[in-house]
ZATIVEX-626270 format. One record per residue: residue in three letters; residue number from 1; x, y, z negated of N, C-alpha, C in turn. Coordinates in steps of 0.02 Angstrom, whole numbers, plus 50000, padded with zeros to 5 digits. Each point is the difference from the previous one (the first is absolute). Layout:
residues N
["Ala", NUM, [X, Y, Z], [X, Y, Z], [X, Y, Z]];
...
END
This chain:
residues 133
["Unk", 1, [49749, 49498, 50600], [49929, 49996, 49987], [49963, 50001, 50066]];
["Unk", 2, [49964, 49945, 49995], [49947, 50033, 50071], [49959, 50033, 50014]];
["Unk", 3, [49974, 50016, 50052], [49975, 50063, 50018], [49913, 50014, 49931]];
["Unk", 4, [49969, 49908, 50004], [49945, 49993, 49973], [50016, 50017, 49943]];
["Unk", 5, [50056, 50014, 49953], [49991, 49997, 49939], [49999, 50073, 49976]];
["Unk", 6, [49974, 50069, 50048], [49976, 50028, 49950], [49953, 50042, 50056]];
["Unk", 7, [49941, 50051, 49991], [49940, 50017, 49972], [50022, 50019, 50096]];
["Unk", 8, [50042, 50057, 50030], [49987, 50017, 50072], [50053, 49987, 50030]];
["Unk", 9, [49988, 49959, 50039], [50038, 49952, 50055], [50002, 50020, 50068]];
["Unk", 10, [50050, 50010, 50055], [50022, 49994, 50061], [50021, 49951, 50051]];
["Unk", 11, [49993, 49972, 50034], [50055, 49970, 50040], [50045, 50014, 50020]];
["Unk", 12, [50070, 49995, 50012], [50073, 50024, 50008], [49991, 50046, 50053]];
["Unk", 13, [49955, 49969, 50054], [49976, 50065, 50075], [49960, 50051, 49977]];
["Unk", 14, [49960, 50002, 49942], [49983, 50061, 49983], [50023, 50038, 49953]];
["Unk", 15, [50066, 49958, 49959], [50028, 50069, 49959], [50060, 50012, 50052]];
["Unk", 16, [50020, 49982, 50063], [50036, 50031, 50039], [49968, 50068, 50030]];
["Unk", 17, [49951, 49966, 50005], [49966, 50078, 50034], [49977, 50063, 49962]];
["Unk", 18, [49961, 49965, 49934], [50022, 50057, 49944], [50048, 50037, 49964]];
["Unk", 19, [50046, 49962, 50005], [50092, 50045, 49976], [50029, 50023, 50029]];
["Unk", 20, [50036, 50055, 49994], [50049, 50006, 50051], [50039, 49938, 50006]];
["Unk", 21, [50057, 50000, 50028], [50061, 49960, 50001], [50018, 49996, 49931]];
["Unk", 22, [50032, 50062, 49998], [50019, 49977, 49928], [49973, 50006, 49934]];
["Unk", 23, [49942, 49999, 49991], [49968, 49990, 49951], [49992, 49929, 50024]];
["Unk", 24, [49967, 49961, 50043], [49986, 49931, 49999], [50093, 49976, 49971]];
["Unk", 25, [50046, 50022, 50026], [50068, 49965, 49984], [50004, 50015, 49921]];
["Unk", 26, [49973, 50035, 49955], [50001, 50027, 49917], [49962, 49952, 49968]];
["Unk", 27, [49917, 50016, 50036], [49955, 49958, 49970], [49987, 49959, 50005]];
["Unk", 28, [50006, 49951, 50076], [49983, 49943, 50015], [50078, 49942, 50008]];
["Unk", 29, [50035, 50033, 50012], [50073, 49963, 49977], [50038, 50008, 49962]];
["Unk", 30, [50002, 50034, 49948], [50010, 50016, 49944], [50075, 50037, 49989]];
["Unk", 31, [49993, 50036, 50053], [50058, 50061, 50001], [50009, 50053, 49953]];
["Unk", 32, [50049, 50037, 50008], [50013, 50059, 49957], [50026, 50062, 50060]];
["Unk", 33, [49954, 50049, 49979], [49999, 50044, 50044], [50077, 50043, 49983]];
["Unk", 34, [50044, 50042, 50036], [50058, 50054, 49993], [50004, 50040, 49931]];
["Unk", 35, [50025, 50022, 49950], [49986, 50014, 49950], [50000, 50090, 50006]];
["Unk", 36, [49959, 50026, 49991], [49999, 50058, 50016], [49980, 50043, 50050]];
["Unk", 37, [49930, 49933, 50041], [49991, 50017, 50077], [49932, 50003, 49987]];
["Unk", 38, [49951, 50002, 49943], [49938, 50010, 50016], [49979, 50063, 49956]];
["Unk", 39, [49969, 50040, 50035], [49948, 50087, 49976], [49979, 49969, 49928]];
["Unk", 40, [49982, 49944, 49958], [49956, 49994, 49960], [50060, 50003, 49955]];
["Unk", 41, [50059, 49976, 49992], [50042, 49994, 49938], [49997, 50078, 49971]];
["Unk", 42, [49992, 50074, 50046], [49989, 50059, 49975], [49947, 50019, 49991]];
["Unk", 43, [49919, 49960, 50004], [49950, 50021, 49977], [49981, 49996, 49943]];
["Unk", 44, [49981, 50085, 49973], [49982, 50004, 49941], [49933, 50024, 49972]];
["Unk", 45, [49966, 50019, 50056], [49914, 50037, 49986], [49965, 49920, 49973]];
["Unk", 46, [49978, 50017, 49941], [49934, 49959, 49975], [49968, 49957, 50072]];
["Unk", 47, [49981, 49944, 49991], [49964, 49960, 50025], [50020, 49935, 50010]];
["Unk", 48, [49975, 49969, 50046], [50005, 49895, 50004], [50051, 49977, 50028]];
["Unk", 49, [50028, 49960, 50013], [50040, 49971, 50018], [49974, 49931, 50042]];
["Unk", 50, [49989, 49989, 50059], [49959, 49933, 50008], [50041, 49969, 50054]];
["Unk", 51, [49977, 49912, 49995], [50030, 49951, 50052], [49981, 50039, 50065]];
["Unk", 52, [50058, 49983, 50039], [49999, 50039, 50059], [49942, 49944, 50046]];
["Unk", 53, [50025, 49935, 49988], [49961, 49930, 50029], [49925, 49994, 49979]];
["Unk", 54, [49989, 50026, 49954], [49911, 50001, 49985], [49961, 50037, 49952]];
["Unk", 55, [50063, 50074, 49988], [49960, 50040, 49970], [49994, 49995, 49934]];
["Unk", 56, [50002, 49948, 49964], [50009, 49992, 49919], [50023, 50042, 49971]];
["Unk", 57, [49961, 50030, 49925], [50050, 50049, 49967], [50045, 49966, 49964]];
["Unk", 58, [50084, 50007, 50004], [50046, 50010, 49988], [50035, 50028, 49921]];
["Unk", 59, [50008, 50053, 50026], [50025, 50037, 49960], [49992, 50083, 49977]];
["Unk", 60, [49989, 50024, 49950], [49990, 50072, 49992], [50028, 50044, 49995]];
["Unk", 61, [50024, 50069, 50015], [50062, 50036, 50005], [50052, 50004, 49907]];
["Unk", 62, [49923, 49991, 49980], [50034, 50010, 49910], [50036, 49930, 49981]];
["Unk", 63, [50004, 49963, 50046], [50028, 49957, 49987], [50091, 49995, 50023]];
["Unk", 64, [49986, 50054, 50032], [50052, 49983, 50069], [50061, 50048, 49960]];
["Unk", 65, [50068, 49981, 50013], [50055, 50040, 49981], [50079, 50005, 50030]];
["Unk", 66, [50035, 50033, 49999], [50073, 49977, 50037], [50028, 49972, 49964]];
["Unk", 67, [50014, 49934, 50047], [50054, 49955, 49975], [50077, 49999, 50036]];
["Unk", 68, [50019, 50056, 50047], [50039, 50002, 50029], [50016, 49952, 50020]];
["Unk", 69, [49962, 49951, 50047], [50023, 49939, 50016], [50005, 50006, 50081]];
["Unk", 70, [49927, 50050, 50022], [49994, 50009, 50047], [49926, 49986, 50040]];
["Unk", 71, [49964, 49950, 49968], [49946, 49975, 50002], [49972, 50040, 49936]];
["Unk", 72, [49934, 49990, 50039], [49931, 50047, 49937], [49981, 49951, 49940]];
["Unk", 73, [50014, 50016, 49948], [50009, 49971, 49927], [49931, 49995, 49947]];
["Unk", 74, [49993, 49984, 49970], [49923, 50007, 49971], [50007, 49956, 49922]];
["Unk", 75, [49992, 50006, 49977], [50005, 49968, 49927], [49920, 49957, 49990]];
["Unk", 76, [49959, 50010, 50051], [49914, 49948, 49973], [49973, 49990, 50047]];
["Unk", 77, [49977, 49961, 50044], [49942, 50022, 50053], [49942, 50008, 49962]];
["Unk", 78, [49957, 49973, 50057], [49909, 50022, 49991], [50007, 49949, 49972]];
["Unk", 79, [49943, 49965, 49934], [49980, 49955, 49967], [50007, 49939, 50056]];
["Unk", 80, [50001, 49921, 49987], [49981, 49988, 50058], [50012, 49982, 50079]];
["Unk", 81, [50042, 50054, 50009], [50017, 50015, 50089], [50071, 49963, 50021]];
["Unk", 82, [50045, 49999, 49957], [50039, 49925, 50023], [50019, 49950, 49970]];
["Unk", 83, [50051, 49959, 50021], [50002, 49945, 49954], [50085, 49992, 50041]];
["Unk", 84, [50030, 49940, 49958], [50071, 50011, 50023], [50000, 49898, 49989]];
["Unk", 85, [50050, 50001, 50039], [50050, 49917, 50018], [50067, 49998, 49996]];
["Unk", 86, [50043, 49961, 49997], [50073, 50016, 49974], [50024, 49977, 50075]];
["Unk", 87, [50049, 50040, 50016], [50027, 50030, 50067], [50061, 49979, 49983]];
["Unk", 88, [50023, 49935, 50021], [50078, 49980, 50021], [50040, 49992, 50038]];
["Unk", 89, [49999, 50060, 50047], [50017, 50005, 50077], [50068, 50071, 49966]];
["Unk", 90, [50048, 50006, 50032], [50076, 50021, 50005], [50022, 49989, 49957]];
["Unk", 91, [50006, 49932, 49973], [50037, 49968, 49949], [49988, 50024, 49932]];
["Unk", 92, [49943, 50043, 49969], [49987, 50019, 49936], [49903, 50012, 49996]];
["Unk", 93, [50000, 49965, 49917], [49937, 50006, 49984], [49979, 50054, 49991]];
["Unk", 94, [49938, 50022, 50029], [49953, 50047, 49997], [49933, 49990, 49997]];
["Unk", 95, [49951, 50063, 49971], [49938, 49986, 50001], [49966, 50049, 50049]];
["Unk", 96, [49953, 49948, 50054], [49957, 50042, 50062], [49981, 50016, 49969]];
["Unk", 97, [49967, 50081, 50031], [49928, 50008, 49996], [49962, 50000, 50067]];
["Unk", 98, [49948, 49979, 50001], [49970, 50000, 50051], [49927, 50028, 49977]];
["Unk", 99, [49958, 50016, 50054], [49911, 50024, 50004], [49965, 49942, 49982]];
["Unk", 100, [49965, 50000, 49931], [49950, 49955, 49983], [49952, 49980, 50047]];
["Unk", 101, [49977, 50049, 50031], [49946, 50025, 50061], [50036, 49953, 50058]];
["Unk", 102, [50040, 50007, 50044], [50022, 49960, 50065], [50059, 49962, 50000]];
["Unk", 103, [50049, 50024, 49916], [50052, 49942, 50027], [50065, 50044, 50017]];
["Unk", 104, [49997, 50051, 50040], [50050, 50041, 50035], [50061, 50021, 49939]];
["Unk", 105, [50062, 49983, 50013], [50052, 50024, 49981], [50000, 50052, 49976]];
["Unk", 106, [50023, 50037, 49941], [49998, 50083, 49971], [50070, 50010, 49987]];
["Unk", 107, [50033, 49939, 49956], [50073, 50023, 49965], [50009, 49965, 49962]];
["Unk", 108, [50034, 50011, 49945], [50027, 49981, 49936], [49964, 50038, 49957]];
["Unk", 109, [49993, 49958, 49935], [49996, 50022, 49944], [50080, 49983, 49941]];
["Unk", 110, [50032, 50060, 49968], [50056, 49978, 49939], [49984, 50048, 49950]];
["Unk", 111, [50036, 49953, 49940], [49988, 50010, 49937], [50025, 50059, 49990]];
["Unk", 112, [50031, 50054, 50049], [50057, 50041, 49957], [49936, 50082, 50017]];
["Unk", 113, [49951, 50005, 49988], [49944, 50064, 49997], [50013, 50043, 49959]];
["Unk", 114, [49962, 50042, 50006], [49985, 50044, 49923], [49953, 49974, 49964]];
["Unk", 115, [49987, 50017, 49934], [49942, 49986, 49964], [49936, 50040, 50032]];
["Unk", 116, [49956, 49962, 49956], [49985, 49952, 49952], [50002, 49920, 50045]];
["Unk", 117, [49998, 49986, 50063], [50008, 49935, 50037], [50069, 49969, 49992]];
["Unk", 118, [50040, 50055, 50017], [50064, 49973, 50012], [50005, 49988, 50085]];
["Unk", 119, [49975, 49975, 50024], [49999, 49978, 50052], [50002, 50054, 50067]];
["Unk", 120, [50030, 49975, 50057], [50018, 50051, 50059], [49985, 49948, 50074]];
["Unk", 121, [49940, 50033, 49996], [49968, 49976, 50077], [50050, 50034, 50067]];
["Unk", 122, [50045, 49972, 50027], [50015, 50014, 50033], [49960, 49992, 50068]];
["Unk", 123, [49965, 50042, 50056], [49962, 49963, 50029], [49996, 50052, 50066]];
["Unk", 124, [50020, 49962, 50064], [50011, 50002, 50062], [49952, 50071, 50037]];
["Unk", 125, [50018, 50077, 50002], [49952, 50035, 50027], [49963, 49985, 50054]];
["Unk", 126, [50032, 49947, 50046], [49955, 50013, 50052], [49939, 49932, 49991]];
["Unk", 127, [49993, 49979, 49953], [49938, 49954, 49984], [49956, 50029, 49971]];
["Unk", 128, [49994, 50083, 49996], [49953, 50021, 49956], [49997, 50068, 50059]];
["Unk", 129, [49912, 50007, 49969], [49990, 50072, 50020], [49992, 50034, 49931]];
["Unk", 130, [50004, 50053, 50009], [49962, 50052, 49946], [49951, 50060, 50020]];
["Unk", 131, [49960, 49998, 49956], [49940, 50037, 50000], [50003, 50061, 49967]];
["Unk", 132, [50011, 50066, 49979], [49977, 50030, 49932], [49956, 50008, 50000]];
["Unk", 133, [49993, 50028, 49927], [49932, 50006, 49976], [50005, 50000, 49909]];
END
């Protein structure tokens, strides 16, 4: 997708300078961060979950659950806040998710959740901040 096609946009020199390293390598090249290497997969106090790239709300802690996968898990985001593309890169189909808001890489979404969605956002800690509250 290009950069124009959604609502807050960068040029490649300025989401270098806004990411770390490796968040631009998660979100802007569509990496997968170490499984078990970011502070957020153990956060559990109430509050937001947002794109690390522009701040968008995300996701809510009541949403969020262990999936022992290793990555921070979530069964719903925020109404709204992403949208997903089918990801056929290491030889098997998957569905992105990415930030409605800029575009930036988050994770996967699969069918295998808890109820009532079913569904298990698998999705990259270091593309998100969190807020409580």
């Amino acid at each position: 997708m290009a950069a124009h096609d959604f609502p807050f946009s960068l040029s490649d020199e300025e989401w270098r300078a806004k990411l770390s390293a490796g968040q631009y390598r998660v979100m802007r090249a569509h990496g997968t961060e170490a499984p078990g290497s970011c502070a957020l997969l153990t956060e559990k106090r109430a509050g937001v979950f947002s794109c690390a790239g522009c701040g968008a709300r995300l996701f809510e802690t009541a949403t969020k659950f262990e999936s022992g996968t290793g990555w921070p898990s979530f069964d719903a985001p925020v109404a709204g806040s992403v949208a997903t593309t089918i990801d056929r890169s290491h030889g098997m189909v998957r569905t992105e998710v990415h930030c409605a808001r800029c575009g930036s890489h988050l994770g996967h979404v699969f069918d295998d959740g808890p109820g009532p969605s079913g569904l298990r956002y698998c999705i990259n800690g270091i593309a998100m901040d969190f807020a409580p509250g």
